[in-house]
C-alpha positions, -999 to +999 in steps of 0.1 A: +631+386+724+617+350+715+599+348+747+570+374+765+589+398+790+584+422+815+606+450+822+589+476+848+555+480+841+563+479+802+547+441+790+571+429+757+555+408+735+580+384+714+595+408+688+625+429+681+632+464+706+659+489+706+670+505+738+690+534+744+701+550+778+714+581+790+728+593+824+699+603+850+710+611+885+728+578+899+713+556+874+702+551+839+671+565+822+669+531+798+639+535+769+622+511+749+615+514+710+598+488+687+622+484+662+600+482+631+583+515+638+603+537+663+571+537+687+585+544+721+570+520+747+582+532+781+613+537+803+627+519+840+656+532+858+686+511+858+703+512+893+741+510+903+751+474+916+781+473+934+779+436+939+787+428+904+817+422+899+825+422+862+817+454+842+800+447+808+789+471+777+755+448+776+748+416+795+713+396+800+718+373+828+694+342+825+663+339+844+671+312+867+703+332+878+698+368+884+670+384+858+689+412+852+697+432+824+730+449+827+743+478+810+781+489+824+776+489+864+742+493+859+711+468+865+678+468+860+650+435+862+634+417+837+604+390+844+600+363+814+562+365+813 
C-alpha cells in the first residue's frame, strides 16, 4: 500500500502485506502479514456479496466507488486512513 489504510480494526501503515484466506463458515477468515518479517497483524471476515456481479481471483475497488476488497464472491472493507 502507498497510502495509510484501515482494514477492521487492524491500522496499515504504507508498506508491503501478504494476505492469505481460508474458508470459515459462510465467509473468509482473511489474515494480514508484514511481508518483510512474517509478523501476523490481525484478521477480518470477508462476507459473501451477492450483489456483485463479476467474480474475481483479487480485486480492490477504489475508494470513491465501493472500498472493498474482493477476493472470489467475497468482500470485505477497507478505509484509506
Amino acid at each position: 500500500s502507498q497510502v495509510p489504510i484501515e482494514v477492521g480494526s487492524i491500522k496499515l501503515p504504507a508498506g508491503q502485506y501478504i494476505l492469505g484466506y481460508v474458508r470459515q463458515g459462510n465467509g473468509l477468515a482473511v489474515k494480514f502479514f508484514e511481508a518483510i518479517s512474517g509478523k501476523f497483524l490481525g484478521s477480518v471476515t470477508a462476507k459473501l456479496d451477492r450483489t456483485t456481479h463479476g467474480v474475481y481471483a483479487f480485486k480492490i475497488w477504489p475508494p470513491d466507488q465501493r472500498s472493498l476488497i474482493q477476493i472470489g464472491r467475497f468482500v470485505f472493507p477497507y478505509h484509506v486512513q
